[in-house]
C-alpha positions as CSV (number, residue, x, y, z in Angstrom):
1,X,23.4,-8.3,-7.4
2,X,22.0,-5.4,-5.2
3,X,20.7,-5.0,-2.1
4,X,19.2,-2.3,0.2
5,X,20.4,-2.7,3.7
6,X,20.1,-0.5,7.3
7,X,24.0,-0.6,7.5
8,X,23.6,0.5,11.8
9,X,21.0,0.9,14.5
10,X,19.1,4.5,14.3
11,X,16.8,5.4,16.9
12,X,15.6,8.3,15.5
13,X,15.2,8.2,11.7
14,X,15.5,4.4,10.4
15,X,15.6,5.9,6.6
16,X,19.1,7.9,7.0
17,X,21.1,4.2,7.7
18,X,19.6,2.9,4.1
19,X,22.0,2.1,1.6
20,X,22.0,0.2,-2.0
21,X,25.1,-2.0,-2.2
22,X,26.6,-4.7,-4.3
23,X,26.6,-8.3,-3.1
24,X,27.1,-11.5,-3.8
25,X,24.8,-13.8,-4.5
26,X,22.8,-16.1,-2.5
27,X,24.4,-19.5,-2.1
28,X,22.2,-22.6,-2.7
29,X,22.2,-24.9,0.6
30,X,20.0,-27.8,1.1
31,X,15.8,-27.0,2.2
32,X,16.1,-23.6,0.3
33,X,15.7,-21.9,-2.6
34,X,16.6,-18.6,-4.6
35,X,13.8,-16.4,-5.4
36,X,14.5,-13.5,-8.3
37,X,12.3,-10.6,-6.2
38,X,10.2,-8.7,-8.4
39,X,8.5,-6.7,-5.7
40,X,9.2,-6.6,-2.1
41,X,7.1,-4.6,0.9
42,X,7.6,-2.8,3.8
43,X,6.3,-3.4,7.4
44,X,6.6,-1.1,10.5
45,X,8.7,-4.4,11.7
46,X,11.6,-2.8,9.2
47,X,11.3,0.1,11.5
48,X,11.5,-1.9,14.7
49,X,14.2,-3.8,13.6
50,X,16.4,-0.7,12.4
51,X,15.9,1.2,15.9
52,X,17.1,-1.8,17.2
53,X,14.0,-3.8,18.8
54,X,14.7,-7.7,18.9
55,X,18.4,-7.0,17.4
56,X,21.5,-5.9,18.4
57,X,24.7,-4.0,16.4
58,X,25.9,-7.7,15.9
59,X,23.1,-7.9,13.4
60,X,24.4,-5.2,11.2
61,X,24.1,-4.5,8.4
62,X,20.7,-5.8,8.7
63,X,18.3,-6.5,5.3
64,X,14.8,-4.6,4.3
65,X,11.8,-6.4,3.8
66,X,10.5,-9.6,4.9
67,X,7.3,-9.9,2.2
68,X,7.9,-11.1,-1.1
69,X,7.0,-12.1,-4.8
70,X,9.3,-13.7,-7.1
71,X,10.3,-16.4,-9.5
72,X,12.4,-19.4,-8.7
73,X,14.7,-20.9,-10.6
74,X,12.5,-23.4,-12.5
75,X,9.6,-20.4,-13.2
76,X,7.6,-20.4,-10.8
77,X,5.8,-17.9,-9.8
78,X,5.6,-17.4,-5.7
79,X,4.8,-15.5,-3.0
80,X,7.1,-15.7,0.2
81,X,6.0,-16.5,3.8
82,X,7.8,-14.2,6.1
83,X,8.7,-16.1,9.2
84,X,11.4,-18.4,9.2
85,X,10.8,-20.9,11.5
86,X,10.3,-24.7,12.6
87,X,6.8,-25.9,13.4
88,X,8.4,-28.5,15.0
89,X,10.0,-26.6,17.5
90,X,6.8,-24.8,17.8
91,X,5.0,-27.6,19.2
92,X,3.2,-27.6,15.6
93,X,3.4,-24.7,14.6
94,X,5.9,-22.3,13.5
95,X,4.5,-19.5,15.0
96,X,5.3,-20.3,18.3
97,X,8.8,-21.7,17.4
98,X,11.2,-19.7,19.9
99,X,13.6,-19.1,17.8
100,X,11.3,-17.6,14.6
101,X,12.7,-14.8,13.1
102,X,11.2,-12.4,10.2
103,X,12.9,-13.6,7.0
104,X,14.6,-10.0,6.7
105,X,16.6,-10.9,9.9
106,X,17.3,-14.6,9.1
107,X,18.4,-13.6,5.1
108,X,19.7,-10.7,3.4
109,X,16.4,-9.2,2.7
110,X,13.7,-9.2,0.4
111,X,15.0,-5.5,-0.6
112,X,17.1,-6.8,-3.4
113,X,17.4,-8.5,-6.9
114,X,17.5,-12.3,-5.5
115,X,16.8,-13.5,-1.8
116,X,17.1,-17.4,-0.9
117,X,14.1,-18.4,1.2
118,X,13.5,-21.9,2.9
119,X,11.3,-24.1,0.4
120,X,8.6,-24.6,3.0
121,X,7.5,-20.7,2.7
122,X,6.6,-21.0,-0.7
123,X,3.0,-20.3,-2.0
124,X,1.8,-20.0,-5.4
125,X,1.2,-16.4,-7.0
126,X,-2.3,-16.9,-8.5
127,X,-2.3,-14.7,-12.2
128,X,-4.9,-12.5,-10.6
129,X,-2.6,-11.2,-8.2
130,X,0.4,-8.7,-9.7
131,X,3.5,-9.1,-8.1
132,X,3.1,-5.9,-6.1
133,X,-0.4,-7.0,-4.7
134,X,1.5,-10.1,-3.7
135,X,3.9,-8.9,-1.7
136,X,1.5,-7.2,0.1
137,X,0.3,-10.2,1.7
138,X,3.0,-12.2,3.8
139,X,2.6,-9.9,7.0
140,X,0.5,-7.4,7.4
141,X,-2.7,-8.9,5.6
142,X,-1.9,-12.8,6.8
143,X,-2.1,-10.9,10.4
144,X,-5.3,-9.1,9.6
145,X,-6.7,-12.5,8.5
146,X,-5.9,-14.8,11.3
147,X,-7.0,-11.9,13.8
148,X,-10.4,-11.7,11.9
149,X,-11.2,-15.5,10.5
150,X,-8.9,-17.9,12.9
151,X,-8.7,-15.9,16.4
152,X,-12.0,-13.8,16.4
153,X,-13.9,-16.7,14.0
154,X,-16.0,-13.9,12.7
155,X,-19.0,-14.7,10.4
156,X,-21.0,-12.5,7.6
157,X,-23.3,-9.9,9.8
158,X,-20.8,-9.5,12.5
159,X,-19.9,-5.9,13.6
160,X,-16.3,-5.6,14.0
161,X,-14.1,-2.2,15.5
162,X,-11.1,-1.7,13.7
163,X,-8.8,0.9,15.6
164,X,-6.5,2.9,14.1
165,X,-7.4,3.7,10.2
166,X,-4.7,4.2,7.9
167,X,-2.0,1.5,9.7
168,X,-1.2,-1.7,7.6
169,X,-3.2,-4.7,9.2
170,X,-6.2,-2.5,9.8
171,X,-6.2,-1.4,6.5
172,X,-5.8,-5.2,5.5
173,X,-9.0,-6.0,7.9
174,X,-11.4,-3.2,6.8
175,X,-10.8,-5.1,3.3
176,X,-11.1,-8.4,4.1
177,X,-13.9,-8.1,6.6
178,X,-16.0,-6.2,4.2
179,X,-15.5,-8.4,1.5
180,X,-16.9,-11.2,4.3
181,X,-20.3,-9.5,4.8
182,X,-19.4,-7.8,8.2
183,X,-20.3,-4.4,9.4
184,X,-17.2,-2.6,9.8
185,X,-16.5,0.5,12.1
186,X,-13.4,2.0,12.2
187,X,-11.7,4.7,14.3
188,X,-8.6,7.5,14.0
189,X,-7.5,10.8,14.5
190,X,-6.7,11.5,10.8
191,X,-9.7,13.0,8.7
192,X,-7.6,11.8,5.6
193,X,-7.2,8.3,6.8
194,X,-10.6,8.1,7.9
195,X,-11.9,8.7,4.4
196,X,-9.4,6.4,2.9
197,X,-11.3,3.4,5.1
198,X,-14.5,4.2,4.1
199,X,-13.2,4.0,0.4
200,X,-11.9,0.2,1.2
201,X,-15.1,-0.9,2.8
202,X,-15.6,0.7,6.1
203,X,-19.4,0.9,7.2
204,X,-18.9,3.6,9.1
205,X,-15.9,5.6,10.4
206,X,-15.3,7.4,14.1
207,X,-13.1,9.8,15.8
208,X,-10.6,7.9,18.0
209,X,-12.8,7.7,21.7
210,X,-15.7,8.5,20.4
211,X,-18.9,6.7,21.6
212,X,-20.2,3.8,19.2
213,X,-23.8,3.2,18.4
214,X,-23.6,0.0,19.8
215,X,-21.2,-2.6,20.9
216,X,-19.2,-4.6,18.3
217,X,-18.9,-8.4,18.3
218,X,-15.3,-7.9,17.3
219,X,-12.7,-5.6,18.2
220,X,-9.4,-5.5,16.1
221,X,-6.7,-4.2,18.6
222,X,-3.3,-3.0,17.0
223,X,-2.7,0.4,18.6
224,X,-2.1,-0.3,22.2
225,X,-2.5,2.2,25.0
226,X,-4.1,5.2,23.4
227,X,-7.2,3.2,22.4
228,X,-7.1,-0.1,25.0
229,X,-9.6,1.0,27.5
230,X,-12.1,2.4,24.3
231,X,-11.6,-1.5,22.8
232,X,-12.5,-2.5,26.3
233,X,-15.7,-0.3,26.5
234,X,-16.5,-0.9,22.8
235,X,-17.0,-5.3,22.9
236,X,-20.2,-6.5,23.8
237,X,-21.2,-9.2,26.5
238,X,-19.4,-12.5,24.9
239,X,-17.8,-10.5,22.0
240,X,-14.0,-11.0,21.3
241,X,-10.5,-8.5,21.4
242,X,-8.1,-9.7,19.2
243,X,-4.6,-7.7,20.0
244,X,-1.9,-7.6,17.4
245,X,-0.1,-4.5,18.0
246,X,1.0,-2.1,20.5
247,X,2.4,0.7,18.7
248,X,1.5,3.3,21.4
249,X,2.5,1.6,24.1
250,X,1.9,-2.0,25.3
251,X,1.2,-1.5,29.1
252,X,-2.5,-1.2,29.6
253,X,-4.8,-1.4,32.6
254,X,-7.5,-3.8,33.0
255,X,-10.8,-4.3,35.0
256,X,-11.0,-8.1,35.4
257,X,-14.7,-7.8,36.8
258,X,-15.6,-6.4,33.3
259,X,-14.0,-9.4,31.4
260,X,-15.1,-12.4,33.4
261,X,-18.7,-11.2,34.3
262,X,-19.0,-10.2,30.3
263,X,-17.5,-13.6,29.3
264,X,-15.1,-11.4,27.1
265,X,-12.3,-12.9,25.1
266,X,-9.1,-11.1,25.0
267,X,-6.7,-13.4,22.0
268,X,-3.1,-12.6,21.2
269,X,-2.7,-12.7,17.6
270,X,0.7,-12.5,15.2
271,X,1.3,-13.4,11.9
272,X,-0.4,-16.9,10.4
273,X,0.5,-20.2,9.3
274,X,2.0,-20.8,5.6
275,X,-0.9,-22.6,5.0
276,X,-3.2,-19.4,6.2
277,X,-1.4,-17.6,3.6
278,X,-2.4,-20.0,1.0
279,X,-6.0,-20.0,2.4
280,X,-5.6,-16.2,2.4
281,X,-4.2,-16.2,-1.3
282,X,-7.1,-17.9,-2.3
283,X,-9.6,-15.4,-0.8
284,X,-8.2,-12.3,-2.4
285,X,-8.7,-14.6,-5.7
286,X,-12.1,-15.5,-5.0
287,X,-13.5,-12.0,-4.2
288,X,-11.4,-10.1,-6.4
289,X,-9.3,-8.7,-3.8
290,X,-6.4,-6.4,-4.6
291,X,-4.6,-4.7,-1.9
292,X,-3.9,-1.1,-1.7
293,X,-0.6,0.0,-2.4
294,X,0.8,3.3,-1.3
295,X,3.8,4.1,-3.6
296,X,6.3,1.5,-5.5
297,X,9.6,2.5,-5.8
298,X,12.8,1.1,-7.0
299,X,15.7,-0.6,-5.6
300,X,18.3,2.3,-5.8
301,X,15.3,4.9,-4.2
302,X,15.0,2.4,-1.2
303,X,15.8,5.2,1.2
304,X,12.6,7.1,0.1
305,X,10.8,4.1,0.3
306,X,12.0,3.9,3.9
307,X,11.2,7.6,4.8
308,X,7.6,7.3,3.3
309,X,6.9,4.4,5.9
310,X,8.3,6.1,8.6
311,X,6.3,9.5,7.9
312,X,3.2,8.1,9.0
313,X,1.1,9.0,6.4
314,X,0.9,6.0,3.9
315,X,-2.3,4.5,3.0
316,X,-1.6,1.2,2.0
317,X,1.3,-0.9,1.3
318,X,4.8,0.5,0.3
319,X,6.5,-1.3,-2.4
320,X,10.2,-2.2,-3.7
321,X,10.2,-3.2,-7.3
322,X,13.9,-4.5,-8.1
């Protein structure tokens, strides 16, 4: 079988370390299973993980992709939790398991013609769903929807910020929250992006920093430093950050006196639960929900796949189709 792998650590340009090879193929062990990929996405963790962030050079060559869709072996047709992890080291749940790793760290990859995944992370792909829309699902859009629907409990009528158009779990959120009946605002410095939200569902788009009409109940945090103290200006009295990003910096000041005397909530947020996905699964379903995909490419043009993500400019998900 195949497989596209980082095959070092590159700090400047993840995409020139990709590389299709020939491997063997996954060995059955006991708890898991062998899923025949039939499309596999990319996450800006791939990029993290390839400059080296939460790995070392022992971890090399190091797999693609951690959100799948497949077949097992008996036919069925799934789509793949990401995290690998032990909810019962997690004190129930596997997202605070300390030694949880994304399933492209803890297996070959998704990035290739057969993965094996523990059995646990299995969840049913509904026939509404293409494999591509699938795979779009595991990461970036189970984040988006515990940051919106578990963390932030936001209802129909709610007006929620979303900062930073264009990025994967906002894009994910300006969906899913229109789809709920909430006002969505969004903000970014790309005119192109910007437009691409409104498209999806966004109510209303802004420049980044730029004043609101009003305060939103709900402010989706994944950019970090450049748009912290805007997110901190931008929540009303008793309205809720959720932060699940910082990928212009994480260290941010902070003006306590505004947080306790506004009874503002500030949640950390990552990932979801297997049975959130399934609960997220069944959403897209219900309200015809398909998730916007960027570019698919094939297993032996993984490389470009790689350098499309790292340009900065997809819209949507980007997609390996073995």
């Amino acid at each position: 079988m195949r497989r596209a792998q980082a095959r070092e650590i590159a700090t400047d340009l993840p995409s020139d370390v990709i590389e299709v090879v020939e491997a063997s193929e996954p060995e059955a062990r006991e708890g898991w299973t062998t899923v025949q990929v039939k499309a596999a996405a990319l996450n800006q963790h791939d990029l993290w993980s390839i400059k080296g962030v939460g790995v070392t050079a022992e971890h090399f060559p190091l797999g693609i992709a951690s959100d799948i869709a497949g077949v097992t072996p008996d036919g069925r047709e799934v789509v793949v939790h990401s995290l690998v992890a032990d909810p019962s080291r997690g004190g129930g749940t596997e997202l605070l398991d300390p030694r949880r790793r994304m399933l492209a760290e803890a297996t070959t990859g998704g990035a290739a013609d057969a993965v094996l995944v523990p059995d646990r992370n299995l969840v049913d792909k509904p026939a509404g769903l293409s494999f591509e829309e699938a795979a779009c699902l595991p990461t970036a859009w189970l984040t988006a929807y515990q940051m919106l629907f578990v963390k932030a409990e936001a209802k129909p009528g709610d007006t929620v910020l979303i900062q930073g158009a264009g990025g994967g779990v906002s894009t994910a959120a300006i969906t899913l929250a229109s789809r709920a009946g909430l006002r969505v605002w969004v903000t970014g410095r790309d005119e192109q992006r910007l437009a691409a939200a409104q498209k999806i569902g966004a109510t209303a788009v802004f420049a980044a920093g730029e004043r609101l009409p009003a305060r939103a109940d709900i402010v989706l945090e994944t950019v970090g430093a450049a748009t912290w103290d805007h997110s901190t200006k931008s929540v009303r009295p008793g309205g809720t950050i959720v932060v699940a990003g910082a990928t212009t910096g994480a260290k941010v000041s902070l003006d306590l006196m505004k947080v306790f005397l506004n009874h503002v909530r500030i949640l950390g947020s990552s990932m979801g639960t297997v049975e959130q996905l399934s609960s997220l699964v069944a959403f897209c379903v219900a309200a015809d929900i398909h998730p916007a995909i960027d570019s698919i490419h094939s297993l032996d043009d993984a490389q470009a796949a790689v350098a499309r993500l790292e340009s900065g400019e997809a819209v949507g998900k980007v997609i390996i189709r073995p």
